[in-house]
mmCIF file as Biopython writes it, N, C-alpha, C and O atoms, coordinates in Angstrom:
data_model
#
loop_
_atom_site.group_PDB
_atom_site.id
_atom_site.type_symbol
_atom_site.label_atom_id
_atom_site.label_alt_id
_atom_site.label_comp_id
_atom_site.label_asym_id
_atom_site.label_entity_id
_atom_site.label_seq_id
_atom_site.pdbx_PDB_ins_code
_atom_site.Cartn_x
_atom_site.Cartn_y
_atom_site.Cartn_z
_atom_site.occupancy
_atom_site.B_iso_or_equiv
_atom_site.auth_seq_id
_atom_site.auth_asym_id
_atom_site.pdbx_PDB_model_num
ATOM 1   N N  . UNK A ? 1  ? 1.511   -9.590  -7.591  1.0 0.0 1  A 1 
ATOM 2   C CA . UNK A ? 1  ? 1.238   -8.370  -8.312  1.0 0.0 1  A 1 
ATOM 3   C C  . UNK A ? 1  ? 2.393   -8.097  -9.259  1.0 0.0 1  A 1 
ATOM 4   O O  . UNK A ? 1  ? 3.557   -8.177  -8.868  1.0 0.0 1  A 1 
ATOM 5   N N  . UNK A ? 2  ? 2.062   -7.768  -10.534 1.0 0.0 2  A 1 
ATOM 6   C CA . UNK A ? 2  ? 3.003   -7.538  -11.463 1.0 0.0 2  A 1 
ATOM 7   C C  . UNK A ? 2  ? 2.964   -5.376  -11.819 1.0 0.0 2  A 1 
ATOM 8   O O  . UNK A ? 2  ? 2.052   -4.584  -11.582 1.0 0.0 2  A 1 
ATOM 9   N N  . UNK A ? 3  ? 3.917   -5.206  -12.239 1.0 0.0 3  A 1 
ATOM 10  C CA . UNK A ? 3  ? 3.879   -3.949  -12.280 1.0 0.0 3  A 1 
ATOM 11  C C  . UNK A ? 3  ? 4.495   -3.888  -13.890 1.0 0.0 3  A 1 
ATOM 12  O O  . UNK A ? 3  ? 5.134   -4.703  -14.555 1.0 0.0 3  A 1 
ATOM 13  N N  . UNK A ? 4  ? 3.894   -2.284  -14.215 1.0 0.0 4  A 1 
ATOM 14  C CA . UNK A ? 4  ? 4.072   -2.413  -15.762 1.0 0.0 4  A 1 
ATOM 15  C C  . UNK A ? 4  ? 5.091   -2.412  -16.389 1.0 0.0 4  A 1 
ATOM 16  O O  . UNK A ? 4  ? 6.139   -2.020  -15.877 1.0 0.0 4  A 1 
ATOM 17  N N  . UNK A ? 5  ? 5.009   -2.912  -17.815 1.0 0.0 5  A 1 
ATOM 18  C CA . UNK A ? 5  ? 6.602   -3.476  -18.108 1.0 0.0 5  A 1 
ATOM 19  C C  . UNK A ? 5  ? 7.122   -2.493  -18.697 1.0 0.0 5  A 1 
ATOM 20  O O  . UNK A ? 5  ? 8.297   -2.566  -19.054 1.0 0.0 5  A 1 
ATOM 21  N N  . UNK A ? 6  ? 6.298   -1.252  -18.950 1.0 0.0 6  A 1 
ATOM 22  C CA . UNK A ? 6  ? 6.417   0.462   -19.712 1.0 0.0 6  A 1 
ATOM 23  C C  . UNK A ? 6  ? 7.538   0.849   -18.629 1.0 0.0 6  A 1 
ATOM 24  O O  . UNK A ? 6  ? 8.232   1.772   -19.054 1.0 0.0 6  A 1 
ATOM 25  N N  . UNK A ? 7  ? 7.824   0.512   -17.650 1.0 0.0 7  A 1 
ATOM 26  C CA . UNK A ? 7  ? 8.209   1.751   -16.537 1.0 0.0 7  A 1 
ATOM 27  C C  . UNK A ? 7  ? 9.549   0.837   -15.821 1.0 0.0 7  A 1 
ATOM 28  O O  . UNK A ? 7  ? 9.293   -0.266  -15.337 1.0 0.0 7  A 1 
ATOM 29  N N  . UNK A ? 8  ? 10.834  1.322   -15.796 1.0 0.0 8  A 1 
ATOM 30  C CA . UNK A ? 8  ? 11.516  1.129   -15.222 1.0 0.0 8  A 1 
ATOM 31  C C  . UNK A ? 8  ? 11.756  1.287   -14.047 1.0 0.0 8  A 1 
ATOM 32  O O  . UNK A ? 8  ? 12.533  2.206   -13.786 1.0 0.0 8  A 1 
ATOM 33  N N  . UNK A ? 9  ? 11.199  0.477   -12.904 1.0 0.0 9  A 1 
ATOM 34  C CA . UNK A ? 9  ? 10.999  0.956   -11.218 1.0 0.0 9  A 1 
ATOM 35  C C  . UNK A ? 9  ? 12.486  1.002   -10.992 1.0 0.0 9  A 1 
ATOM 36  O O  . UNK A ? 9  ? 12.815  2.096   -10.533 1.0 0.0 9  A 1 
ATOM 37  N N  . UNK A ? 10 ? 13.182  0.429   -11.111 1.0 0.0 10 A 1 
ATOM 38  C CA . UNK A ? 10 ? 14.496  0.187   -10.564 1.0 0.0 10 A 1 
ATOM 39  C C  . UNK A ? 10 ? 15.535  1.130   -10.639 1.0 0.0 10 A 1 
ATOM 40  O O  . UNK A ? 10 ? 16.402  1.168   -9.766  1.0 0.0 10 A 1 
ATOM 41  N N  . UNK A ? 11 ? 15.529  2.112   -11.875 1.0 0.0 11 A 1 
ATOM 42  C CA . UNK A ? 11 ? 15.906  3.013   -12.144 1.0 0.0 11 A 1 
ATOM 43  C C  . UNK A ? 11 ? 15.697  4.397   -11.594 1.0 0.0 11 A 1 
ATOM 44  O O  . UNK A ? 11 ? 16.396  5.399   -11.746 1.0 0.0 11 A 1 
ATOM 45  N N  . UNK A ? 12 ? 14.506  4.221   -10.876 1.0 0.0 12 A 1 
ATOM 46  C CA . UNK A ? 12 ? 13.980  5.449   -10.380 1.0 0.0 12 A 1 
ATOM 47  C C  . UNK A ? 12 ? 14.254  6.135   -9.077  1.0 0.0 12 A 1 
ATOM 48  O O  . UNK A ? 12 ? 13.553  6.035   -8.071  1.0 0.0 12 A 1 
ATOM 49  N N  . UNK A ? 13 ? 15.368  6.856   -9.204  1.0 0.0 13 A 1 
ATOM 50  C CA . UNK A ? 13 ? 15.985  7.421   -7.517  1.0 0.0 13 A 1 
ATOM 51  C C  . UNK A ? 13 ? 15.420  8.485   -6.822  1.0 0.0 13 A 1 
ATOM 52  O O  . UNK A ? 13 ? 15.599  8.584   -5.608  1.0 0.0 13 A 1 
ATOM 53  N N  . UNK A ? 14 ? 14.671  9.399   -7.531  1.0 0.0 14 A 1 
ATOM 54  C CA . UNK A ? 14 ? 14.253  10.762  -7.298  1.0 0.0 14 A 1 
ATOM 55  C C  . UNK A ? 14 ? 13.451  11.028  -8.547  1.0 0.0 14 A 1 
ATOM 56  O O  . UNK A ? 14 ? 13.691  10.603  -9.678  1.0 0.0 14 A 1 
ATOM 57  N N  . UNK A ? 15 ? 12.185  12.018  -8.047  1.0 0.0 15 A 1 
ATOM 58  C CA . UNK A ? 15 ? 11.430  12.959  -8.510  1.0 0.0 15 A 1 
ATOM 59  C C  . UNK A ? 15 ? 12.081  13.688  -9.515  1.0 0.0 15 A 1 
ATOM 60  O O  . UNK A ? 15 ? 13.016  14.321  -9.024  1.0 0.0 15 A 1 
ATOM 61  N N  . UNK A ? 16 ? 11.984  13.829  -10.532 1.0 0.0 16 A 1 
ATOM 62  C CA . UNK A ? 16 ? 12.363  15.027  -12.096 1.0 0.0 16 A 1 
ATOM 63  C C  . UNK A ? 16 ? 12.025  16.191  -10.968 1.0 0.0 16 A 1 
ATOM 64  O O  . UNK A ? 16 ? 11.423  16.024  -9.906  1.0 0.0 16 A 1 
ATOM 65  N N  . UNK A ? 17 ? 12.536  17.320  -11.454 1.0 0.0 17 A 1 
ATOM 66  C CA . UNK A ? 17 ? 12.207  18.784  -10.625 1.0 0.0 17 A 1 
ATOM 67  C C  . UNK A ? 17 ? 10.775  19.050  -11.611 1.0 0.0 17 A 1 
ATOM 68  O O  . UNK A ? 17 ? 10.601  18.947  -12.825 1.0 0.0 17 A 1 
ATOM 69  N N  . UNK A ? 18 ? 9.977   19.389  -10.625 1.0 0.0 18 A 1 
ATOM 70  C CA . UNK A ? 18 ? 8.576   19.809  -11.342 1.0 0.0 18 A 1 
ATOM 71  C C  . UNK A ? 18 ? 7.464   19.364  -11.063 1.0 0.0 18 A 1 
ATOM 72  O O  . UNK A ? 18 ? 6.340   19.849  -11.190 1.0 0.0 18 A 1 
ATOM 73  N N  . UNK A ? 19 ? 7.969   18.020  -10.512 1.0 0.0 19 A 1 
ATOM 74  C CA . UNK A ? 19 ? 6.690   16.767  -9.555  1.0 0.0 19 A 1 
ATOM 75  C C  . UNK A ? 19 ? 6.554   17.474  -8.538  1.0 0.0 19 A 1 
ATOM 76  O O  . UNK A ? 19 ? 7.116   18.378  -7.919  1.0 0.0 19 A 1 
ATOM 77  N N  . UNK A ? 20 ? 5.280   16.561  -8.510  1.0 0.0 20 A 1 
ATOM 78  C CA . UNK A ? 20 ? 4.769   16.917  -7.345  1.0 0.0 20 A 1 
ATOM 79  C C  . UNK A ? 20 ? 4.214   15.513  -6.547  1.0 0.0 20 A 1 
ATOM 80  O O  . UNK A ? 20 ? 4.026   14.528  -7.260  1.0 0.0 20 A 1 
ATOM 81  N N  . UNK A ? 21 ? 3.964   15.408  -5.180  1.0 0.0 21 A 1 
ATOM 82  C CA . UNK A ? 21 ? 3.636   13.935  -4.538  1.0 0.0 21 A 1 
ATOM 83  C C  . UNK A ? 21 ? 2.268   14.084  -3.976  1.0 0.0 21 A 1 
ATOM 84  O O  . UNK A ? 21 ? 1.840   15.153  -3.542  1.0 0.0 21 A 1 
ATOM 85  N N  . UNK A ? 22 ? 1.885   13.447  -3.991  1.0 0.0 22 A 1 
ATOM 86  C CA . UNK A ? 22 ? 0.426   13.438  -3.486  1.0 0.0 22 A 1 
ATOM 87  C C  . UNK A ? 22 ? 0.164   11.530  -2.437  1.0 0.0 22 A 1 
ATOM 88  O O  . UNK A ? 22 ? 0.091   10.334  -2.717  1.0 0.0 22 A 1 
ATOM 89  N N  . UNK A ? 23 ? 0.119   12.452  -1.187  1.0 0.0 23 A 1 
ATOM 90  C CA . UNK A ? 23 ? -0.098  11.594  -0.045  1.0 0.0 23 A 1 
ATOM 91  C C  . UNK A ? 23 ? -1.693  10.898  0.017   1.0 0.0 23 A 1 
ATOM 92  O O  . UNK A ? 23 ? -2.542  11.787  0.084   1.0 0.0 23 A 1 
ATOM 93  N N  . UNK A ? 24 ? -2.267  9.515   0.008   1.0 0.0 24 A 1 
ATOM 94  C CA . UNK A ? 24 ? -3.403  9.287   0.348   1.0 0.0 24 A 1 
ATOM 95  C C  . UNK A ? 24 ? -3.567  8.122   1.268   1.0 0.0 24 A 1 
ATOM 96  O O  . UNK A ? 24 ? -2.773  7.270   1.666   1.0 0.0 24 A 1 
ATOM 97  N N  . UNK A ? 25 ? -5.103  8.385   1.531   1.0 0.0 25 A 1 
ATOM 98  C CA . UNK A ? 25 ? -4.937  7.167   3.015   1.0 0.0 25 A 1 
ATOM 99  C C  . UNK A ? 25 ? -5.989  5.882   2.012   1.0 0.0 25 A 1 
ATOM 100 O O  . UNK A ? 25 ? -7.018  6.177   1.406   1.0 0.0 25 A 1 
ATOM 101 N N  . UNK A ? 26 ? -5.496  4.773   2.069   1.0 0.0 26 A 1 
ATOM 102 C CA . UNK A ? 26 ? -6.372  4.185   1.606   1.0 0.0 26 A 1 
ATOM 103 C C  . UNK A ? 26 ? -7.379  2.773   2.501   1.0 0.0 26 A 1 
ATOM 104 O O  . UNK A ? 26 ? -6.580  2.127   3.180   1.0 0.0 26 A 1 
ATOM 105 N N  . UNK A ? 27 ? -8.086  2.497   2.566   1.0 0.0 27 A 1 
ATOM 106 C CA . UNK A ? 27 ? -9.123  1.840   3.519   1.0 0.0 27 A 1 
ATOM 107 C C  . UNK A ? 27 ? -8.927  0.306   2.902   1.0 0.0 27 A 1 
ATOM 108 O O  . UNK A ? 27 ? -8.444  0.159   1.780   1.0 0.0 27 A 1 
ATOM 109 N N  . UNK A ? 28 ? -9.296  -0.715  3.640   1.0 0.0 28 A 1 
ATOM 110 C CA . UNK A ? 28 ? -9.024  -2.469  3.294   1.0 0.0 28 A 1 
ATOM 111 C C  . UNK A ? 28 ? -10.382 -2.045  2.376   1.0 0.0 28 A 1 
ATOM 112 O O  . UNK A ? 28 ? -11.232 -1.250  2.779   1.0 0.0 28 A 1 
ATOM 113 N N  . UNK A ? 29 ? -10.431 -2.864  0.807   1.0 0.0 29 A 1 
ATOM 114 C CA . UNK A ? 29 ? -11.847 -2.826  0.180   1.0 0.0 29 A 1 
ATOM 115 C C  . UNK A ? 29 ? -12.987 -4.024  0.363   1.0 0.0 29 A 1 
ATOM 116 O O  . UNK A ? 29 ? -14.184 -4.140  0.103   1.0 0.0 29 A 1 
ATOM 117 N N  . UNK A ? 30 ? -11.691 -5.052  1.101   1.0 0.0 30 A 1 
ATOM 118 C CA . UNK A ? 30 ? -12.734 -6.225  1.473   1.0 0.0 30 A 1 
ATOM 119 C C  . UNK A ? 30 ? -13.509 -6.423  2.970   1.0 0.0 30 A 1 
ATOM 120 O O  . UNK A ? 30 ? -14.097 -7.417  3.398   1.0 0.0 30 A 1 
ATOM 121 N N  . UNK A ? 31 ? -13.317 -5.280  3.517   1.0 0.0 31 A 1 
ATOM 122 C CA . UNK A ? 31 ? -14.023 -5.324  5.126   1.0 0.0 31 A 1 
ATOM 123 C C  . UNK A ? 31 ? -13.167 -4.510  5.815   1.0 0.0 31 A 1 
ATOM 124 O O  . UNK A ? 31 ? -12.252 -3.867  5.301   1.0 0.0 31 A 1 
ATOM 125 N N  . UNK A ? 32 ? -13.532 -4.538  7.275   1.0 0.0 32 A 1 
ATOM 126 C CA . UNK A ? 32 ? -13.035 -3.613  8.750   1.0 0.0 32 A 1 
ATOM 127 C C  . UNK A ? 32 ? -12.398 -4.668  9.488   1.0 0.0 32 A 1 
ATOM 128 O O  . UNK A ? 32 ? -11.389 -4.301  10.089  1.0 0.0 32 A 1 
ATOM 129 N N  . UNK A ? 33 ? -12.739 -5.992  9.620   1.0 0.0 33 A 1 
ATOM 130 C CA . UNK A ? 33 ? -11.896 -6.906  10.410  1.0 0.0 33 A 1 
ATOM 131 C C  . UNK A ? 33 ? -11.365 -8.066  9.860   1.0 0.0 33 A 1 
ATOM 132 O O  . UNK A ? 33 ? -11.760 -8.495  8.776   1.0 0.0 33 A 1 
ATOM 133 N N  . UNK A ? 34 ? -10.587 -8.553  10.455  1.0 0.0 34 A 1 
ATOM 134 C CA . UNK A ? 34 ? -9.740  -9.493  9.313   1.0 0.0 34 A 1 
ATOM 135 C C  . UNK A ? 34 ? -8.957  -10.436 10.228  1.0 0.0 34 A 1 
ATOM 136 O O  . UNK A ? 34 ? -7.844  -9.987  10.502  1.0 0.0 34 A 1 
ATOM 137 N N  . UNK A ? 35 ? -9.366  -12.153 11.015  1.0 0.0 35 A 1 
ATOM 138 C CA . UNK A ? 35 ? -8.942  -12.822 11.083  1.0 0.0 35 A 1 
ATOM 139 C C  . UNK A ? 35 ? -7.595  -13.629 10.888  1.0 0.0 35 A 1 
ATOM 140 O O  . UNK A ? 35 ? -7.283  -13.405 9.718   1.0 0.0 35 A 1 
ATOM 141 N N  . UNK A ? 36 ? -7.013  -14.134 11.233  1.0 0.0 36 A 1 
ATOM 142 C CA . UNK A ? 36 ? -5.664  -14.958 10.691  1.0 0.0 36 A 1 
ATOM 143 C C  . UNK A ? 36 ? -5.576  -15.560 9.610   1.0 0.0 36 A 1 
ATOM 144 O O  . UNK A ? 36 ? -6.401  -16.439 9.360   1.0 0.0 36 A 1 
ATOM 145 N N  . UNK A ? 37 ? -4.769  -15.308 8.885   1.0 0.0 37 A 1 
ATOM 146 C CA . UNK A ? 37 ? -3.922  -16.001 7.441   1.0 0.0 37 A 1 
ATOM 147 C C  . UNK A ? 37 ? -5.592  -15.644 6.387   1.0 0.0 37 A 1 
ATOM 148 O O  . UNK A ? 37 ? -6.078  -16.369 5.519   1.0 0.0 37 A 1 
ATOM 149 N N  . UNK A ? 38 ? -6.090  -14.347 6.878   1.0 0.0 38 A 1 
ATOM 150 C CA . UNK A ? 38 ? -7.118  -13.808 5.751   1.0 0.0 38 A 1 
ATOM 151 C C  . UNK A ? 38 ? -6.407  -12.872 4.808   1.0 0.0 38 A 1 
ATOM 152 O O  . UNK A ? 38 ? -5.197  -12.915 5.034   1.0 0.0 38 A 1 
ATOM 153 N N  . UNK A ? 39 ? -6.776  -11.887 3.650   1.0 0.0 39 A 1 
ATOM 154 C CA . UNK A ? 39 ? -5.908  -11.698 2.755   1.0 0.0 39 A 1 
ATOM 155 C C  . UNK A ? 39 ? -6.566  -10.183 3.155   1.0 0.0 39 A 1 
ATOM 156 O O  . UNK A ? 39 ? -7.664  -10.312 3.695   1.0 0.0 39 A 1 
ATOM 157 N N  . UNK A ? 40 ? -6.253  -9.195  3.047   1.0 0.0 40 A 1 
ATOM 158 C CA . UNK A ? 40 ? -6.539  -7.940  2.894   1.0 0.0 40 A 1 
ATOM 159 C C  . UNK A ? 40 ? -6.061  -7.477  1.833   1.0 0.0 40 A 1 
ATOM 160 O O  . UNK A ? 40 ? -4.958  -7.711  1.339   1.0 0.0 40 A 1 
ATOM 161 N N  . UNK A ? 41 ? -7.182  -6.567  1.325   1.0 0.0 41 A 1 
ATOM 162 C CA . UNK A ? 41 ? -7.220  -5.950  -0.031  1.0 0.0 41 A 1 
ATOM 163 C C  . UNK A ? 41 ? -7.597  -4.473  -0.319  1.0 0.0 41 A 1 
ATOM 164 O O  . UNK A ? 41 ? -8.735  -4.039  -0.141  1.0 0.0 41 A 1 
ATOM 165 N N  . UNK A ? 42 ? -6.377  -3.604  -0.855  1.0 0.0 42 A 1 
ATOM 166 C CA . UNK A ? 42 ? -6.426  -2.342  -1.344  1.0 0.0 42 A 1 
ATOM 167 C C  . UNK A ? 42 ? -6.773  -1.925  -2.613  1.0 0.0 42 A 1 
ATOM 168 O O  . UNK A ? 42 ? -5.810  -2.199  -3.329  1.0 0.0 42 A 1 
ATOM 169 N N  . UNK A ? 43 ? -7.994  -1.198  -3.529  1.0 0.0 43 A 1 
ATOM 170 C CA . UNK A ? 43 ? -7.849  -0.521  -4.285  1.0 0.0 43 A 1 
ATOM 171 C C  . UNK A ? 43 ? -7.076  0.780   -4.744  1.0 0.0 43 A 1 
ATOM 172 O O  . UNK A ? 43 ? -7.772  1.777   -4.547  1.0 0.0 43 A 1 
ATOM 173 N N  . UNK A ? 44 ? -5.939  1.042   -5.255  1.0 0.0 44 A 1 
ATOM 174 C CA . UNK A ? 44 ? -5.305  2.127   -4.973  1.0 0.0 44 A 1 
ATOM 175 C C  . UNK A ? 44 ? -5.692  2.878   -6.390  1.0 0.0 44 A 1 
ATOM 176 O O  . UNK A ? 44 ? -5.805  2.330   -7.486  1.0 0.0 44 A 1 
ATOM 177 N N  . UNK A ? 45 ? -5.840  4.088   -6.125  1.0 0.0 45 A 1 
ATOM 178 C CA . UNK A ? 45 ? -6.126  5.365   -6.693  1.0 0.0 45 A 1 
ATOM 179 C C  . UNK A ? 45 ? -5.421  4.988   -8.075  1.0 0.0 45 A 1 
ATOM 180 O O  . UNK A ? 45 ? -4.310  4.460   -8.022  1.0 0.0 45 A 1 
ATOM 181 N N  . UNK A ? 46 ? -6.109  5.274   -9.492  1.0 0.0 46 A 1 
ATOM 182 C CA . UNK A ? 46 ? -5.342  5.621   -10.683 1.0 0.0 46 A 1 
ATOM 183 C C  . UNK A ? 46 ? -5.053  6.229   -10.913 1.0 0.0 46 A 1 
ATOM 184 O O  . UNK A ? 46 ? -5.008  6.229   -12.144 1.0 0.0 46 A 1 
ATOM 185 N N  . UNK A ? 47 ? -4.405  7.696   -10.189 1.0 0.0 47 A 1 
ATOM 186 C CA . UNK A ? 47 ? -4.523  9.338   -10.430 1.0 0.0 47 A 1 
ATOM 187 C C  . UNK A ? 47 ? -3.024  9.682   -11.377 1.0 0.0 47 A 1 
ATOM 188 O O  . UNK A ? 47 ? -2.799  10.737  -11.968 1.0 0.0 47 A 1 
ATOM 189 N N  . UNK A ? 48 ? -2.199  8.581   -11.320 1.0 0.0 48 A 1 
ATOM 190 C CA . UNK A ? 48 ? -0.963  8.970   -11.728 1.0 0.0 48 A 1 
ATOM 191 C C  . UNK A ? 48 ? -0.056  7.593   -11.255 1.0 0.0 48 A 1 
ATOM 192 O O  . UNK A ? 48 ? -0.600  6.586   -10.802 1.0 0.0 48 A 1 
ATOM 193 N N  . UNK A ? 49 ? 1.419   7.730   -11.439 1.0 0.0 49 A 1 
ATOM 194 C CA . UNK A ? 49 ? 2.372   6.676   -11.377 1.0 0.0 49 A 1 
ATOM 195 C C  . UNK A ? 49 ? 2.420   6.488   -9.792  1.0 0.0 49 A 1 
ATOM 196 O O  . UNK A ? 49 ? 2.314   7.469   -9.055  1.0 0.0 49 A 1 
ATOM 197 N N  . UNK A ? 50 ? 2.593   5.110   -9.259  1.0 0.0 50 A 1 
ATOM 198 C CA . UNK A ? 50 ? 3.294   4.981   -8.051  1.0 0.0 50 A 1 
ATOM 199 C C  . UNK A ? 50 ? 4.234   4.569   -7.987  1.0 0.0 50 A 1 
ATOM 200 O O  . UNK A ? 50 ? 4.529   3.673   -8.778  1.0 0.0 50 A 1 
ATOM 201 N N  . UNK A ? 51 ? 5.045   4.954   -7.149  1.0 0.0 51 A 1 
ATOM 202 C CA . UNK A ? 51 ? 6.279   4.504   -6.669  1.0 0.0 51 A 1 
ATOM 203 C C  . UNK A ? 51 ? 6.312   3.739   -5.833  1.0 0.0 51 A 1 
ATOM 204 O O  . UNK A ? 51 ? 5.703   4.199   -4.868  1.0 0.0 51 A 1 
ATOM 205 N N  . UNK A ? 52 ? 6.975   2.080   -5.496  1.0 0.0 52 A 1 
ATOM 206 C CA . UNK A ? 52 ? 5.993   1.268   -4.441  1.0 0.0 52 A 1 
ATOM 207 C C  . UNK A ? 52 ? 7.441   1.314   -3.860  1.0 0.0 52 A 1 
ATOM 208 O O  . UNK A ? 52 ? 7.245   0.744   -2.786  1.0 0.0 52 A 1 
ATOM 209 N N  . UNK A ? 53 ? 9.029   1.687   -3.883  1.0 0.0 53 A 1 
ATOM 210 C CA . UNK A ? 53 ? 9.600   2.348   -2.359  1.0 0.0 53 A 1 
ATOM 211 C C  . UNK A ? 53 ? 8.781   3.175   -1.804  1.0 0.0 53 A 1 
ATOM 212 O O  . UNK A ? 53 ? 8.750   2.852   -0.617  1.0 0.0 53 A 1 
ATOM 213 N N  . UNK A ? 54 ? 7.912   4.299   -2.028  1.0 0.0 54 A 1 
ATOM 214 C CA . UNK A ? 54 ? 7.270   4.818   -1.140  1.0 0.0 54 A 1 
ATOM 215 C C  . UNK A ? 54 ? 5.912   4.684   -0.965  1.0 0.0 54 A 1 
ATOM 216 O O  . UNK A ? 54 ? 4.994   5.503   -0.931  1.0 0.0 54 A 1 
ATOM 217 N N  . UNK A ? 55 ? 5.980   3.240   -0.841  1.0 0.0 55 A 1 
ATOM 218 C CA . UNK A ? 55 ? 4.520   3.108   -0.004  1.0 0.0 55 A 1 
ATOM 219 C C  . UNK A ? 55 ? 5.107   2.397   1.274   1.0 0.0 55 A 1 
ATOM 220 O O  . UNK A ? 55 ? 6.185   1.810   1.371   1.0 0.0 55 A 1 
ATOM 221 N N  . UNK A ? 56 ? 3.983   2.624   2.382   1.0 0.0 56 A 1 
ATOM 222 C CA . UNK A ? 56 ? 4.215   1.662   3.604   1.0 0.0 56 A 1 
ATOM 223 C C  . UNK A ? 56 ? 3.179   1.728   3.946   1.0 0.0 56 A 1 
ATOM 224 O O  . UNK A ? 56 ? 2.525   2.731   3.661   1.0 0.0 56 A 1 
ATOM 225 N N  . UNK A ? 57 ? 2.529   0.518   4.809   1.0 0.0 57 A 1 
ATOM 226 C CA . UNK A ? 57 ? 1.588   0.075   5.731   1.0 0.0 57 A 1 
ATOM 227 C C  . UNK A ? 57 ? 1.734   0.552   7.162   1.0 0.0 57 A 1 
ATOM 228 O O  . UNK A ? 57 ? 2.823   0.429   7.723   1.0 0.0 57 A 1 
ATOM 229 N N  . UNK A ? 58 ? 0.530   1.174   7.879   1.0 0.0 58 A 1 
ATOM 230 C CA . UNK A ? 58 ? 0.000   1.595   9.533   1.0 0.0 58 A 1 
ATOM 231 C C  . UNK A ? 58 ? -0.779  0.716   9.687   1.0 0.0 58 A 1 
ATOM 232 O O  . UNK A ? 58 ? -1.418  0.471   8.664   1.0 0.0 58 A 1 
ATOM 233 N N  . UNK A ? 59 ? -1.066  -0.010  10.712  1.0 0.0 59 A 1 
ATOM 234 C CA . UNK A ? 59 ? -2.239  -0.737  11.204  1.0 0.0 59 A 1 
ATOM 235 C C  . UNK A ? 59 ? -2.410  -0.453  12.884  1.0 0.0 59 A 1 
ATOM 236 O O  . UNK A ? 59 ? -1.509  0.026   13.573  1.0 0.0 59 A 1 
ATOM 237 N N  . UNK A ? 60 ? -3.369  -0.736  13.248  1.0 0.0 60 A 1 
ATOM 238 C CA . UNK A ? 60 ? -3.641  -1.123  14.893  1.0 0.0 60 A 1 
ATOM 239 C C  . UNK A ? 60 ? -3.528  -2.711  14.556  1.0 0.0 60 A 1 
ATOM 240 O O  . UNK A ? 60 ? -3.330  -3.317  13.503  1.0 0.0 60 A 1 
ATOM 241 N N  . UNK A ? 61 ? -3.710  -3.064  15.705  1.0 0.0 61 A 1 
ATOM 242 C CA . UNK A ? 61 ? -4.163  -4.657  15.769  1.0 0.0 61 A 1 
ATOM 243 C C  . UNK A ? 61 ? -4.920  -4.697  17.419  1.0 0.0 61 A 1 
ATOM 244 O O  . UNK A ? 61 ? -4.635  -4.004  18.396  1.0 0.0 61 A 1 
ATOM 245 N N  . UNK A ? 62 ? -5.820  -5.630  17.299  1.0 0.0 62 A 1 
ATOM 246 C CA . UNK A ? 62 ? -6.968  -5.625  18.462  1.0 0.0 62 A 1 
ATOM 247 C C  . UNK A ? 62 ? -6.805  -6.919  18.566  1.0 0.0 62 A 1 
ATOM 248 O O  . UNK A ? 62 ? -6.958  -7.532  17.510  1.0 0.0 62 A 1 
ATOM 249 N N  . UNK A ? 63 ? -6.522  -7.589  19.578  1.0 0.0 63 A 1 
ATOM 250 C CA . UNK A ? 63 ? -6.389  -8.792  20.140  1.0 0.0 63 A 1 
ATOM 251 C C  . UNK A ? 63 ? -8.149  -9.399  20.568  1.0 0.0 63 A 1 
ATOM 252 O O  . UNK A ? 63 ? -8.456  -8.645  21.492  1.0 0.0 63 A 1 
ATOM 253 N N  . UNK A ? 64 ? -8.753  -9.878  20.448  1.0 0.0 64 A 1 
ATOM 254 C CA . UNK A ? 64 ? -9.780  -10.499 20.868  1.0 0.0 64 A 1 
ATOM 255 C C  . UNK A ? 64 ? -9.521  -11.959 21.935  1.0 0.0 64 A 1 
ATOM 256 O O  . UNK A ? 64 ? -9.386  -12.919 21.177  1.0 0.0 64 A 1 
ATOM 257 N N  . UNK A ? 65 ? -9.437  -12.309 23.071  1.0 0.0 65 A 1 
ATOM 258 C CA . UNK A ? 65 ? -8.864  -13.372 23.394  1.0 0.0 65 A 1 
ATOM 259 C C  . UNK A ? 65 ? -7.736  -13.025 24.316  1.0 0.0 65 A 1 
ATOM 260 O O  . UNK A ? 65 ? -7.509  -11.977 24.921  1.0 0.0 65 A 1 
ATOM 261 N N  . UNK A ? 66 ? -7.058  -14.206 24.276  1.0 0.0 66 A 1 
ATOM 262 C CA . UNK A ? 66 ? -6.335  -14.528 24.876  1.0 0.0 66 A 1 
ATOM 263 C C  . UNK A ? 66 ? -4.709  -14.942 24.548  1.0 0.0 66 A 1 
ATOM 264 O O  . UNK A ? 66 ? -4.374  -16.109 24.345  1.0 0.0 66 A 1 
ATOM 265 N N  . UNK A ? 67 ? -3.749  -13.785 24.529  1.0 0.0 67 A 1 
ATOM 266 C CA . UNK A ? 67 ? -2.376  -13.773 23.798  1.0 0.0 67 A 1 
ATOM 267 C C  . UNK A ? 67 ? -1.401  -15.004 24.391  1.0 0.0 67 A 1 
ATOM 268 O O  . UNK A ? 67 ? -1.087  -15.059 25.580  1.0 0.0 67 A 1 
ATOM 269 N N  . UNK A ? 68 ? -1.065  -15.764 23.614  1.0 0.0 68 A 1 
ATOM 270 C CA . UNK A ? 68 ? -0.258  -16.941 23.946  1.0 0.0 68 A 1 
ATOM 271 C C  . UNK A ? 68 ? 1.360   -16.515 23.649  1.0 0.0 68 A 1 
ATOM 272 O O  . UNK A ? 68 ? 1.744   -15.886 22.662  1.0 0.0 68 A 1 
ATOM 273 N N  . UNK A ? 69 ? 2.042   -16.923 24.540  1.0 0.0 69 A 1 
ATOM 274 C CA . UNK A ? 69 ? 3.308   -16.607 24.397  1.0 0.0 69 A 1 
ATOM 275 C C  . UNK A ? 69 ? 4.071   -18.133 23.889  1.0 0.0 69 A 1 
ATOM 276 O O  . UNK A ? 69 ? 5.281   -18.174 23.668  1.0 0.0 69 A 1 
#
């Protein structure tokens, strides 16, 4: 993934006073379950700039089987 060449990410330490942040949950767009070394895929919102220090990933994970140590 390339990010735009308009916008200096690196530079960016903090919010200008006046922003505002807007939290969203976003869902995998290619399915609900997802096998080993499969690729999962997010559409993320165009509503405005992201900042990708503040993104992070939550998951569960569901074992099907039998866990090998």
């Amino acid at each position: 993934m390339s990010l735009p060449k308009e916008i200096n990410y690196s530079k960016t330490s903090s919010l200008p006073k006046g922003t505002s942040t807007l939290s969203c949950v976003v869902s995998p767009a290619n399915g609900a379950s997802f096998g080993e070394s499969q690729q999962i895929q997010f559409n993320l919102p165009s509503r405005s700039y992201l900042v990708p220090e503040s993104m992070y990933l939550r998951y569960k994970i569901n074992f099907a089987g039998v866990l090998r140590m």
